[in-house]
C-alpha positions as CSV (number, residue, x, y, z in Angstrom):
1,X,0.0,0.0,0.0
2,X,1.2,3.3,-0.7
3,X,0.2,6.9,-0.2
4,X,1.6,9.9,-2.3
5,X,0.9,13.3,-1.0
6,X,2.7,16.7,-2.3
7,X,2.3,19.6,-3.7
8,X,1.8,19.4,-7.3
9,X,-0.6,19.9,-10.4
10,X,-1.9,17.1,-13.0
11,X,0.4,18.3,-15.7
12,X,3.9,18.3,-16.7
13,X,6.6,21.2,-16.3
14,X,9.1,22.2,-18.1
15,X,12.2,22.9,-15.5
16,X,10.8,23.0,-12.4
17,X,13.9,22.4,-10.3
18,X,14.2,25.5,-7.9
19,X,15.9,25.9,-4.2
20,X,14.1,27.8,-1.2
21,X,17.3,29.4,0.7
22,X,16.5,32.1,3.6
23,X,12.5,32.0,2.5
24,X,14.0,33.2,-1.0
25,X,13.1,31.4,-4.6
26,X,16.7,30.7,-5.9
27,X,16.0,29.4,-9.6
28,X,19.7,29.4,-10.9
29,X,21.1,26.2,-11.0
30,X,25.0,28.1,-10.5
31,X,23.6,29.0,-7.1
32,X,22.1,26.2,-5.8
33,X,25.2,23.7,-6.5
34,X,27.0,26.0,-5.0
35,X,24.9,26.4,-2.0
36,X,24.2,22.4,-1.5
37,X,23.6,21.4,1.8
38,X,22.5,25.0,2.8
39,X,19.6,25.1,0.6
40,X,16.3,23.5,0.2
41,X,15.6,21.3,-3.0
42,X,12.0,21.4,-4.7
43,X,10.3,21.0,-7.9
44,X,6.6,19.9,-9.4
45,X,5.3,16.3,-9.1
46,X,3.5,15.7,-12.1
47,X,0.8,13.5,-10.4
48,X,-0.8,12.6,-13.9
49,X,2.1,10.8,-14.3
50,X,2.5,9.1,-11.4
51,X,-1.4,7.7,-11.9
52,X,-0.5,6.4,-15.5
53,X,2.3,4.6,-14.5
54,X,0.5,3.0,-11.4
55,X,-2.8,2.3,-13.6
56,X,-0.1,-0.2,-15.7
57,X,-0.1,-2.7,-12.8
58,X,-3.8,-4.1,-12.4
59,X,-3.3,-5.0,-8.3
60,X,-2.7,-1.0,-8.0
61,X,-6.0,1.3,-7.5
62,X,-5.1,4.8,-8.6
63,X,-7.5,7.5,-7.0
64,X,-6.9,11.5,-7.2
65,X,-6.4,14.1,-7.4
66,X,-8.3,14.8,-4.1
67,X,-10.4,18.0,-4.6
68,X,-9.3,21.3,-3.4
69,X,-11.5,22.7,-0.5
């Protein structure tokens, strides 16, 4: 049994890689490698994705997204 929760949308992104340093958005890639290990890591989950890939095995029910509210 599994359980995937994140933040996310039912679509793919282009680069969605970004760090979170000192409550800032740092998008360039120059600065996050060279703040590694002092920085927070984040992009997108494309849940879409996720569901199509877990709808291949038949023993796997695949509900969501759950409704925003």
């Amino acid at each position: 049994m599994g359980l995937v929760i994140d933040y996310g949308e039912a679509h793919s992104f282009s680069n969605s890689f970004r760090g979170l340093k000192n409550h800032k958005l740092v998008k360039s890639e120059s600065e996050i490698l060279a703040n590694l290990g002092n920085i927070d890591l984040t992009s997108y989950v494309n849940f879409s994705l996720i569901k199509e890939i877990a709808k291949q095995n038949p023993q796997i029910i695949a509900e969501g997204p759950m409704p925003q509210g």
